[in-house]
N, C-alpha and C positions, 0 to 999 in steps of 0.2 A: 611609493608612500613611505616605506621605510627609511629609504635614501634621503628623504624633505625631513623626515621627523630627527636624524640624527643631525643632519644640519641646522634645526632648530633648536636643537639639545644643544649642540658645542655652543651656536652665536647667543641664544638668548634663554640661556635654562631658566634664569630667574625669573621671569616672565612666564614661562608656561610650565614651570615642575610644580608638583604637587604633592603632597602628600601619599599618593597613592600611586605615582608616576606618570598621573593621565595626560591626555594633552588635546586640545579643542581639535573636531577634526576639520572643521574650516581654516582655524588660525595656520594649520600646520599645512595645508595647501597654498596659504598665500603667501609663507612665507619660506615655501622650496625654493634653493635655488638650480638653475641649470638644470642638464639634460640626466636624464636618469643612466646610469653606468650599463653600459652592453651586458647582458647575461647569456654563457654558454648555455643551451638546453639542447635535451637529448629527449628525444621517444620515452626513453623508460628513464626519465626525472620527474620526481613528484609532480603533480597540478593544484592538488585539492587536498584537505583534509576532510572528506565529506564525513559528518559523523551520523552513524546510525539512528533509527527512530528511538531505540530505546523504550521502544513496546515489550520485551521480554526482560529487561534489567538493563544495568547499565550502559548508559551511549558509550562509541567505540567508535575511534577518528580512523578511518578507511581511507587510505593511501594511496589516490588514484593519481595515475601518471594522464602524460600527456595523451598519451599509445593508448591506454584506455580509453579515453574521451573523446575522441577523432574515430576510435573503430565504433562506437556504440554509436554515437550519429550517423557515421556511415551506413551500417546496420539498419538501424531506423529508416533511412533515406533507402533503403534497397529494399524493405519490406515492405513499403507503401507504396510499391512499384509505379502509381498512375499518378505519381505528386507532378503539379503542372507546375515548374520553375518560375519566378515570381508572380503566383499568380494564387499561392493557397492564403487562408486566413485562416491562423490560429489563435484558440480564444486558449489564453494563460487565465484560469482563475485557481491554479493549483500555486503554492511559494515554490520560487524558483531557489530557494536554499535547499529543497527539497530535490534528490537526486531524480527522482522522476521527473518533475517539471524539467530542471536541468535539461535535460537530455528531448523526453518527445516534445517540448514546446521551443525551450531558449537555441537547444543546440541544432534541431530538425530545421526551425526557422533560418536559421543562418545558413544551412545546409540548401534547404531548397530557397533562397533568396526571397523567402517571403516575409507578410505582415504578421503581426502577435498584438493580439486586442490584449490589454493588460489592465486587470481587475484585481482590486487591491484585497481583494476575498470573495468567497465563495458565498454569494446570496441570489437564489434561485432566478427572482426578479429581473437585476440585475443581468444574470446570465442570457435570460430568454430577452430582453431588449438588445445587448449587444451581439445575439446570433442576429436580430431579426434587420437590426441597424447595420452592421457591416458584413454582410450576408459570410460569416463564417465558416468553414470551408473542414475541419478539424479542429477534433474537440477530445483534448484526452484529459481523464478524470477519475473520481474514484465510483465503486456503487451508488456512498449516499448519497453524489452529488445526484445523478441520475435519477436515483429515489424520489430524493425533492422536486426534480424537474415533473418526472412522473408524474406525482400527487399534485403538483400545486392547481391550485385553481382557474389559473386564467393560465394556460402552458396554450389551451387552443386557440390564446388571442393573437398568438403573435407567431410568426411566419419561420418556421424551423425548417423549413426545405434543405437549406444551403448545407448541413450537416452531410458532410459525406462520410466522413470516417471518425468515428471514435475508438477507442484504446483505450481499455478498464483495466487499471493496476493500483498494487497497493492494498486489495484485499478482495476475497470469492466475488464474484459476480454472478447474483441468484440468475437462474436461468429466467424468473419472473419477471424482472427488473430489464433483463435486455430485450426481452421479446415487447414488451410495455414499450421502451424506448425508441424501437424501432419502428414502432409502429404510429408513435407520436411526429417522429421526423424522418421516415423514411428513409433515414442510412444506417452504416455498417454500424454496429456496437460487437466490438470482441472483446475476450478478455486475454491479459496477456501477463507475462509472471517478471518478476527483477528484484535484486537486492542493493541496499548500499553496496557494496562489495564488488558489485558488477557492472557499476557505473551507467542505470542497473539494468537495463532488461535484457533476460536469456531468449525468453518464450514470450511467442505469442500466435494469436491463431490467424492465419489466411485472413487478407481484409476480404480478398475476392478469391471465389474458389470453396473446396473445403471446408468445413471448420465443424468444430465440436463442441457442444452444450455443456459446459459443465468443466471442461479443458482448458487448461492455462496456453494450448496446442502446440506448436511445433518450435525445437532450439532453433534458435537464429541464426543468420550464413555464420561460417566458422566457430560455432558453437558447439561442442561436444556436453552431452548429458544422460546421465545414467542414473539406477536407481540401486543402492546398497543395502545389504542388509543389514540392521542397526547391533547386531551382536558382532558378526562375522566380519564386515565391514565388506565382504566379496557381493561383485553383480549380481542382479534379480534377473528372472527371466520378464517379458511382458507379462501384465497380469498380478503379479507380485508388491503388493506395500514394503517400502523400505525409505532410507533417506536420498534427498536429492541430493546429488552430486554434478557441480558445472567447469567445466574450463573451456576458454576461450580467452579470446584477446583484453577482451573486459573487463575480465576478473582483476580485483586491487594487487596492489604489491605486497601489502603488509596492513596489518593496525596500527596507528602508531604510538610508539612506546610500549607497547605491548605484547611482548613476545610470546608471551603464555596462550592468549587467547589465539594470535594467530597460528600456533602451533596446531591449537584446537581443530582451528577452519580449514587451513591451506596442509592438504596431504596428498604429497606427491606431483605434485601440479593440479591437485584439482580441490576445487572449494565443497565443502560440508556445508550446505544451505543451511540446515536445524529441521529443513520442511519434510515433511512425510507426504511419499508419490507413490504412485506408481505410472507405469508404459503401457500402453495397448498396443496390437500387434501393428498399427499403421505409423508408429513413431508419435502420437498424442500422447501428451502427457498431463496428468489429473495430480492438483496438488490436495491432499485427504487434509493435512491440516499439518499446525504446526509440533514439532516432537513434546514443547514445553508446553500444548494446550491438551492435549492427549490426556483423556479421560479416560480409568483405570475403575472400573466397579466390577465385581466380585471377580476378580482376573481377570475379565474381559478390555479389549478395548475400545471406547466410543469415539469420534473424532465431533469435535463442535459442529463443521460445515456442513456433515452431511443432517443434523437436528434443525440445524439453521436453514438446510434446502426446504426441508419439510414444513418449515414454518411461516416461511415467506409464499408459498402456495396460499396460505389462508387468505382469502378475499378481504378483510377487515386489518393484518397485520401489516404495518409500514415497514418496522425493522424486527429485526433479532438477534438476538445473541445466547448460545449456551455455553456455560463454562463446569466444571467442576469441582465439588463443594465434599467436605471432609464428610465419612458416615460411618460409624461406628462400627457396623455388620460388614457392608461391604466398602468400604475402602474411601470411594467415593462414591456419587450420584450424580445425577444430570439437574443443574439451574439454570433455566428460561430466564430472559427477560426479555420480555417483549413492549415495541412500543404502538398501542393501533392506529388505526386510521380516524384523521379527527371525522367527529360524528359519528363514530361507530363505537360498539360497547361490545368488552371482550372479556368472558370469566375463565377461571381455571379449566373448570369444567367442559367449555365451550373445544378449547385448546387441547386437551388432552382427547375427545371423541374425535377431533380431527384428526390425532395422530395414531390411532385406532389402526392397525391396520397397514400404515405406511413405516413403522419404526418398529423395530423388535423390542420385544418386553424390556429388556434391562436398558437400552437407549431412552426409554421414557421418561420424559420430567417426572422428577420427585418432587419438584418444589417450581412455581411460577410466581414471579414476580413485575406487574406492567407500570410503565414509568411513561414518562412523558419525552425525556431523549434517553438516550446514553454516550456515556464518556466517550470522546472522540481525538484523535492527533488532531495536529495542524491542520494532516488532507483530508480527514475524516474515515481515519481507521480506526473500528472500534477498539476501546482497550479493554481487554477481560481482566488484565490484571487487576484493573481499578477499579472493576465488576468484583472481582473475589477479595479486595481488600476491601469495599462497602458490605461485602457478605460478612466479614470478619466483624467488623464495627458493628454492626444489625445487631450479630447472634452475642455479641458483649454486651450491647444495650438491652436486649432480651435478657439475658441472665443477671442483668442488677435488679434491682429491688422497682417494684413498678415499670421495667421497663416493659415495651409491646411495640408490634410492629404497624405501622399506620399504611402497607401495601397490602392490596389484597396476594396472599399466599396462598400454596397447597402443598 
């Protein structure tokens, strides 16, 4: 494309330059000439500039070569040990700019020579007619897609059998949400872990075999991962919270243009995910949350996922999320938002007896607020960030003159 668009520069700039130096991207296809110039590539020559979510602050163009991209399908293709060669269906309702789709739908497909049902977004309906229409075969996704499937209304009318294996990444996978899932379509739901960075998935748990509740489960073939301690930067033993640390083939080459940050990530050959883990003694591994969502009240630390486990237990709650919110005595506090199940009615009060019990005193909401969705990416990861900058804008409007909050709080 580039090699058409500079021979449309030289022959006909007046015609297509502009102001801004754009150029139609039709016209500049019709009017390439000739064969595109052979390019030398190597294993470790860039592929991609994938850039990060940019859930934590600014997106950050991740440097994935060829050598990454070919091992992380292979990978894929070796962990789904029982893929029948053109014979699976995969339903793509995740964007394939998105390094997850990438890899288990666009690049698995071509791997194991199979189909990919492609849906131009993720709308629940939608989803359950084309498992039921082209009997589906794999289905990789995030929580709230699942959620949705779960809840919706007519999920029993339509014929979900063909679901063999699903793969939940991208964000926690309540334990409530898989077991619901499973039991709607009778196959695997795991969950499994990856970053941009790693083009992306390290972890994930036994489709068959094995597996663990709650576990992002085991590194992938050729995947080494450990867990550091966030002072020391030295190994944990099992058992121990610290940061994840991955290297493998996967891992990107650099960020690019960015030497600062990748200083930040890549140390020693091995990547600083940001996420706090820890190992159990069988090699599962448990992502506690992320180091920038890490809740700080009276010196203690809370981690959102585990308030969030507790919360999605409630028979009436669809989603949740906690984040932490500024407090004067201790530091911070813990902020729910939850969103219920339609037809059902949920107060502060209802919410906190539940949690009675299952959470330690200082883990406890201080403040509940229920909403009808919450902020969501592309795939449908929650953003807390944009949870705690609507907390910002709230407690501003609350402190001007008449202002007041129109959600029920506590």
């Amino acid at each position: 494309l580039l090699y058409a668009m500079k021979r449309v520069k030289d022959k006909t700039h007046k015609r297509f330059s502009s102001r801004d130096g754009l150029y139609h991207f039709r016209e500049v296809l019709s009017r390439g000439e000739g064969a595109l110039p052979p390019v030398d590539l190597r294993p470790e020559d860039t592929a991609i500039l994938l850039y990060t979510g940019g859930t934590t602050g600014l997106a950050k163009g991740a440097e994935l070569t060829h050598a990454n991209l070919v091992a992380n399908a292979l990978q894929a293709r070796h962990w789904v040990w029982d893929i029948k060669d053109g014979q699976e269906v995969i339903l793509t309702a995740l964007p394939l700019f998105h390094s997850y789709a990438m890899t288990a739908c666009h690049h698995l497909a071509i791997q194991c020579k199979s189909a990919m049902v492609l849906l131009p977004r993720f709308e629940p309906m939608q989803v359950m007619k084309a498992i039921h229409k082209y009997r589906v075969t794999i289905f990789p996704g995030v929580p709230t897609m699942y959620v949705a499937i779960n809840h919706h209304p007519k999920a029993g009318k339509f014929n979900l059998a063909s679901v063999r294996v699903c793969i939940s990444g991208g964000a926690p996978l309540p334990v409530e949400v898989q077991t619901k899932f499973e039991q709607l379509t009778g196959g695997r739901l795991v969950e499994g872990y990856g970053l941009s960075e790693c083009s992306p998935v390290t972890h994930c748990n036994p489709i068959h075999g094995k597996r663990k509740a709650g576990s992002i489960g085991l590194p992938w073939p050729e995947t080494d991962a450990c867990v550091v301690d966030l002072e020391t930067r030295q190994p944990l033993p099992p058992g121990q919270t610290g940061e994840l640390m991955i290297r493998g083939p996967q891992v990107m080459k650099r960020y690019w243009r960015n030497p600062k940050e990748t200083a930040q990530v890549l140390q020693n050959g091995w990547l600083a995910t940001g996420d706090i883990a820890r190992m159990d003694e069988e090699g599962f591994f448990y992502i506690v949350d992320r180091k920038k969502d890490m809740i700080v009240t009276g010196g203690l630390n809370v981690y959102p996922r585990e308030i969030e486990e507790v919360l999605y237990e409630h028979p009436c709650v669809q989603e949740a999320a906690a984040i932490g919110v500024p407090d004067e005595y201790y530091g911070e506090h813990v902020k729910v938002y939850i969103v219920p199940k339609e037809g059902t009615h949920l107060s502060a009060d209802d919410i906190l007896r539940f949690c009675q019990g299952k959470l330690a005193k200082f883990k406890m909401p201080k403040e509940i607020e229920f909403r009808d969705a919450l902020p969501k990416s592309l795939i449908g990861k929650v953003l807390r960030r944009e949870l705690l900058a609507e907390h910002f804008a709230q407690q501003s409007r609350q402190a001007s003159p008449g202002g007041e909050c129109s959600r029920e709080q506590r």
